[in-house]
C-alpha positions in Angstrom: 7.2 24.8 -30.4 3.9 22.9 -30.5 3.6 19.8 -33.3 0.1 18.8 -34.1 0.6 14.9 -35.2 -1.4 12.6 -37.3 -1.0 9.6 -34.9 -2.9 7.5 -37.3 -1.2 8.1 -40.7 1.3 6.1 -43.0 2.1 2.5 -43.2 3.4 1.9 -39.4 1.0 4.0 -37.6 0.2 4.5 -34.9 2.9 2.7 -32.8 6.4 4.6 -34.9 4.7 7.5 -35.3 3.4 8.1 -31.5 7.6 7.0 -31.0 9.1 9.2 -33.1 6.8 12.1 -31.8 8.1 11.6 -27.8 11.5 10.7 -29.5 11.2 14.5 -30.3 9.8 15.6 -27.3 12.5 13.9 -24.9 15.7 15.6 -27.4 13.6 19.1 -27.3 13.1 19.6 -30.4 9.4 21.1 -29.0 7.8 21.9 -26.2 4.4 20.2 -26.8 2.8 17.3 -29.0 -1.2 17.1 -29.8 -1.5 13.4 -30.5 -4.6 13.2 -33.3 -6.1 9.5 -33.3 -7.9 6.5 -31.7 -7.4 7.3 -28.1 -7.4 4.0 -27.3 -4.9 3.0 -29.4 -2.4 5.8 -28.4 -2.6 5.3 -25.0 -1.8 1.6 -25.4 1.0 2.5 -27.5 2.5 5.1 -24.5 2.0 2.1 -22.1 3.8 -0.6 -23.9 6.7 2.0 -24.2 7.1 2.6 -20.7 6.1 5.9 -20.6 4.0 8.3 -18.7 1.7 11.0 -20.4 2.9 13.8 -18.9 1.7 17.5 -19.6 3.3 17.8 -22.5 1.1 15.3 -24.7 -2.1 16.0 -25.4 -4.5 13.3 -26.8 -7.1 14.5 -29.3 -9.7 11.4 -29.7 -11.3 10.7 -33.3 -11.8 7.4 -35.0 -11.8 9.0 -38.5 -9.0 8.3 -40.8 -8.9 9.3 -44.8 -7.1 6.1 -45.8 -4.5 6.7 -48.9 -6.8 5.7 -51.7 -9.4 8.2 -50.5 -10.2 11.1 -53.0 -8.5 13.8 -51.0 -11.5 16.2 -51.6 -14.6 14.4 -51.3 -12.8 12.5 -48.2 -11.8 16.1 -46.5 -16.1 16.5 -47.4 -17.4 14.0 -45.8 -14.5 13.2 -42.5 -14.5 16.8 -41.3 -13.3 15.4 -38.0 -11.1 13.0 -39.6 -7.5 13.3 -38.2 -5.4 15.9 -41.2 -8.6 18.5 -40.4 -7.9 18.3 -37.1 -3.9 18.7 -36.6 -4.2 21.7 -39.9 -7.2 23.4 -38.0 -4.7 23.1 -34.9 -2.4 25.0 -36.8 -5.2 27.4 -38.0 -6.4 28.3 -34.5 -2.9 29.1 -32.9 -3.1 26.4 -30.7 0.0 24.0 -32.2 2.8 25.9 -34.7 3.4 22.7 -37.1 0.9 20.1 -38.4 2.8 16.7 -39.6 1.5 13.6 -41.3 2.7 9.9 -43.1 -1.1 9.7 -44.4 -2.8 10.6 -47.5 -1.0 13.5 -49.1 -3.1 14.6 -51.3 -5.8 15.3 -48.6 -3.0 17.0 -46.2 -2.3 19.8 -49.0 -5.5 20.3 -50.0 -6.7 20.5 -46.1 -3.4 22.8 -45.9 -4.4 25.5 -48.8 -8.5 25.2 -47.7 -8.1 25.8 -43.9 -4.9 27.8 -43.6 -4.9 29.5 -47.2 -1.3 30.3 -48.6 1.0 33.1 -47.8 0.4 36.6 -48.6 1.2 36.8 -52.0 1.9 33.1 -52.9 0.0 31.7 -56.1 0.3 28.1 -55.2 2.2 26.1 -52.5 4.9 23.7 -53.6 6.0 20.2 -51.9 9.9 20.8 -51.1 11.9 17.3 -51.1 15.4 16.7 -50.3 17.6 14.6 -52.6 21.1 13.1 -51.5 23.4 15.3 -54.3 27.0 16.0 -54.3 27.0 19.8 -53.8 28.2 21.5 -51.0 25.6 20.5 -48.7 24.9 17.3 -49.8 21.4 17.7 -50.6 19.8 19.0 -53.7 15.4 20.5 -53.0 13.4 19.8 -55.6 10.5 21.9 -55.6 7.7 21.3 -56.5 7.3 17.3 -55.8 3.3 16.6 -56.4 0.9 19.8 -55.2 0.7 21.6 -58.2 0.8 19.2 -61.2 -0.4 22.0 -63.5 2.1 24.5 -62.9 1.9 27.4 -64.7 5.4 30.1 -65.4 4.2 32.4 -62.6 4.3 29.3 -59.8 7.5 28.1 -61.2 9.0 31.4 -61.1 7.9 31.4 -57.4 9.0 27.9 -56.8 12.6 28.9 -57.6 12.6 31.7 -54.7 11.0 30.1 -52.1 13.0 26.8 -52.8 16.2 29.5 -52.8 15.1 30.9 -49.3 14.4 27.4 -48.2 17.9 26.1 -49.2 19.8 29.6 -47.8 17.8 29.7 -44.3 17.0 26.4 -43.4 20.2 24.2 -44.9 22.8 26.9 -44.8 23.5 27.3 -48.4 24.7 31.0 -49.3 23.6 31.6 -52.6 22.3 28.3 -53.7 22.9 27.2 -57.9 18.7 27.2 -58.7 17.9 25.3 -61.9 15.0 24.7 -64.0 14.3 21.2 -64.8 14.0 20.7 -68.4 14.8 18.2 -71.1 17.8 20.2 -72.4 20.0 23.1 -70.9 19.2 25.4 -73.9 17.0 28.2 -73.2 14.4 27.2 -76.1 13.7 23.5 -74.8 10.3 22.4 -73.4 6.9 23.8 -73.2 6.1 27.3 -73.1 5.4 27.7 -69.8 9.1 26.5 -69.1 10.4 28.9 -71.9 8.5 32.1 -70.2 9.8 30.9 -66.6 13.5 30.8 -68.1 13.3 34.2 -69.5 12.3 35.7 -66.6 14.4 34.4 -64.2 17.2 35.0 -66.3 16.2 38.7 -66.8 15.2 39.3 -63.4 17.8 37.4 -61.7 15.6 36.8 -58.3 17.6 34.2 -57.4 20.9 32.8 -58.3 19.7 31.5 -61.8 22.0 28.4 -63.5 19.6 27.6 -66.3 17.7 24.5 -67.2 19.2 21.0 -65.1 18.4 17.7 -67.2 17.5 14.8 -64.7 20.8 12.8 -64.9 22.4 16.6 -63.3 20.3 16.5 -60.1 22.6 13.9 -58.2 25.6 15.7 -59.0 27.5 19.1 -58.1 25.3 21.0 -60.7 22.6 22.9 -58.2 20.9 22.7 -54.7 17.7 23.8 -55.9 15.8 22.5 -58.7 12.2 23.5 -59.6 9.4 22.1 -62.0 5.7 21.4 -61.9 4.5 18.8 -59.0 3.5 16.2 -62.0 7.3 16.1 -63.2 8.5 16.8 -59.3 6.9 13.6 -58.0 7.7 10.9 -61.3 11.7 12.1 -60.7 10.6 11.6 -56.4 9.5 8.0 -57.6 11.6 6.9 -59.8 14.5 7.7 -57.8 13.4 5.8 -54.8 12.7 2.9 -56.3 16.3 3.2 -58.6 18.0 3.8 -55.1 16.1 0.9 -53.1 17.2 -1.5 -56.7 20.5 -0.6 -56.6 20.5 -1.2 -52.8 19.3 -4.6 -54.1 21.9 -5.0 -56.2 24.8 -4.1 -54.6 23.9 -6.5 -52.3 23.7 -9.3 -54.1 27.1 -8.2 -55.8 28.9 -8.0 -52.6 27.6 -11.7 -51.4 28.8 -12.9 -54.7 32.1 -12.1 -53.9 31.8 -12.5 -50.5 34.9 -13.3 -48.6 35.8 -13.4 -44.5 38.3 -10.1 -45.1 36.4 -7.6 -46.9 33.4 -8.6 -44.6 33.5 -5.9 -42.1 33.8 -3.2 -44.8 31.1 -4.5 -47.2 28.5 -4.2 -44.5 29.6 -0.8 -43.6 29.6 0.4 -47.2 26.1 -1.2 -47.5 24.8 0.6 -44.2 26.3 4.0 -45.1 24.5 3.9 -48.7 21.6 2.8 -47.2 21.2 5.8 -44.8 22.3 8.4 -47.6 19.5 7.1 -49.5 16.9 6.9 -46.3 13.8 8.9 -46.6 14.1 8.6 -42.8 17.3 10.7 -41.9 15.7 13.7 -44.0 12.3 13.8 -42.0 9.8 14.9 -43.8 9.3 17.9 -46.6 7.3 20.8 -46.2 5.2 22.3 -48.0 6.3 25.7 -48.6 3.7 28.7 -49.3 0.5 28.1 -47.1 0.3 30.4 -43.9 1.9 27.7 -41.2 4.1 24.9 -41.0 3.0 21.8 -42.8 5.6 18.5 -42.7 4.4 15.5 -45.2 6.3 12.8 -43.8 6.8 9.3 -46.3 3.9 6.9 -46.1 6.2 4.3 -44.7 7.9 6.3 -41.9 9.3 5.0 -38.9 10.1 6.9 -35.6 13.1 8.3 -36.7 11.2 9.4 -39.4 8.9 11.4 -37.3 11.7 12.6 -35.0 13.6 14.6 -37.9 10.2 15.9 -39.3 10.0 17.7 -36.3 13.7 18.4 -36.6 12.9 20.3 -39.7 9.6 21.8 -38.3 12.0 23.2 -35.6 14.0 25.1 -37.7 11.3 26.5 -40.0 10.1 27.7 -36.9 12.6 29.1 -35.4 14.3 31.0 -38.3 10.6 32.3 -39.4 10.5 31.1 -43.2 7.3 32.0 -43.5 7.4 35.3 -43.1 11.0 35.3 -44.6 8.9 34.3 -47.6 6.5 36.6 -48.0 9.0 39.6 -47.9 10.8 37.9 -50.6 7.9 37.3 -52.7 6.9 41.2 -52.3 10.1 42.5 -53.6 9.2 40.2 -56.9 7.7 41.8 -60.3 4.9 39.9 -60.4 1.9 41.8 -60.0 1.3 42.5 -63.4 1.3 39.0 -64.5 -1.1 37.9 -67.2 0.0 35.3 -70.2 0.2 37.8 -73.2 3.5 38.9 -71.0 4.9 35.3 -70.6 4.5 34.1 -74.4 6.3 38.2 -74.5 9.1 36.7 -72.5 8.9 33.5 -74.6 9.5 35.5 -77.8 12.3 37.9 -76.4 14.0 34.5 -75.5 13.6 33.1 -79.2 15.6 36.4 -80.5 18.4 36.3 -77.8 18.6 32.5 -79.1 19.1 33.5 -82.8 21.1 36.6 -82.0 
């Protein structure tokens, strides 16, 4: 496998990320690395590692960087040889099979969906993130986590199969529990657009449908998937980091409170093994699922281990072809006649099944 590499993107770029990207190459987890930056600065980094560049990196020079308060568009405009252009149109020409960046995210999926387009048959691509949950494999995918904010029933209906696919190929999960993120479990709760994505999944039964999840529910044993619109997707992202690094906080304080020389030992290893269930870093990065190649957003503030288990994941999308896996999926699906008048249909039938 070939991985395409922002080397200048995210908070500790370039040295972690140039780390984390031989980190993968020296435990094979791909054949080949394109290193997209300041050649300078990546060649100093390789140095003051100790290592050689072999034939297996390749150093792609650019000094162009859209920095993380750039307007994703206009900076994609006006830095055509900036360094997410240039690892995507990697991708796009065949030359590297994964593209993977800490930098501005909003300009890697729109560079993603305007250079490689989306799959065959996908509407619009969603941002797949992986949640510590206590199900049976420890990890619940919330799909969509900030590409499509505007998500109408048709994406969310697609969200749920390709975040079902994701969950069954790539994690192992047979027959993973898929809910719809709502503010109540009952079928006539939320906007309409949630309404007519309910109905059909329930009718349809595309995937293994459990109904509407409420946001307390998503840490538990209630589903592996969840879906909802990218705006909803990426305040429950947020706001759960920030709960888990302030109860990391305060835990911590708590436990040197009542500090003594006994329970020592066992404090710091409960502290360590919440702190790595709770680490952006041990889950690499999330993909964005539904444009026609691998794409791996990686946390702004990644660090080589970071990077390593992006390409981790990247590995295994490759490997067990999801893409395509997807695209057969999406085929077998009802959808071609899809229009509104049917959804607020759907929405209706739903409101007489309710008063039945």
């Amino acid at each position: 496998m070939r991985v395409a590499i922002d080397a200048m993107g995210g908070d500790k770029a370039p040295e972690e990320i140039i780390l984390g990207a031989i980190k993968a190459l020296d435990d094979r987890h791909c054949e080949k690395v394109f290193l997209v930056g300041d050649e300078v600065s990546i060649r100093r980094v390789i140095k003051e590692s100790g290592r050689e560049i072999d034939e297996r990196v390749l150093i792609i020079n650019t000094p162009d960087v859209i920095g993380m308060g750039e307007h994703p568009v206009k900076a994609l405009r006006e830095k055509p040889r900036a360094t997410i252009p240039l690892i995507v149109n990697l991708v796009a020409k065949g030359e590297a099979d994964v593209a993977i960046s800490a930098g501005n995210t909003g300009a890697f999926v729109a560079a993603s969906i305007f250079i490689l387009k989306t799959l065959e048959g996908v509407k619009r691509p969603g941002i797949a993130v992986p949640f510590p949950a206590d199900n049976r494999v420890r990890i619940c995918t919330i799909i969509d986590a900030g590409a499509n904010i505007d998500a109408k029933p048709v994406h969310l209906i697609q969200y749920a199969v390709i975040g079902s696919l994701y969950a069954e190929t790539v994690l192992g999960v047979e027959k993973p529990r898929v809910g719809l993120i709502n503010v109540g479990e009952e079928s006539t709760k939320g906007p309409e657009r949630i309404r007519a994505a309910y109905r059909f999944l329930r009718h349809h039964q595309p995937v293994n449908f459990i109904g509407n999840v409420e946001g307390h529910s998503l840490f538990g044993d209630t589903c592996e998937v969840a879906t909802c619109d990218g705006f909803v997707g990426n305040v429950v992202l947020k706001t759960a980091e920030g709960m888990g690094e302030g109860m990391l906080r305060w835990f911590r304080k708590a436990f040197e409170k009542q500090s003594d020389g006994s329970a020592l030992e066992i404090k710091k290893k409960v502290m360590s093994e919440l702190s790595r269930l709770g680490s952006y870093a041990e889950y690499g990065g999330a993909p964005l699922l539904g444009v026609n190649g691998i794409v791996i957003i990686c946390h702004g503030r990644s660090n080589a281990n970071a990077i390593t288990n992006a390409v981790k994941v990247a590995s295994r999308l490759h490997s067990l072809k999801v893409n395509e896996r997807i695209k057969d999926k999406l085929a077998a699906l009802p959808l071609g006649w899809w229009r509104p008048s049917r959804w607020m249909d759907f929405i209706r039938r739903g409101q007489e099944d309710e008063e039945d």
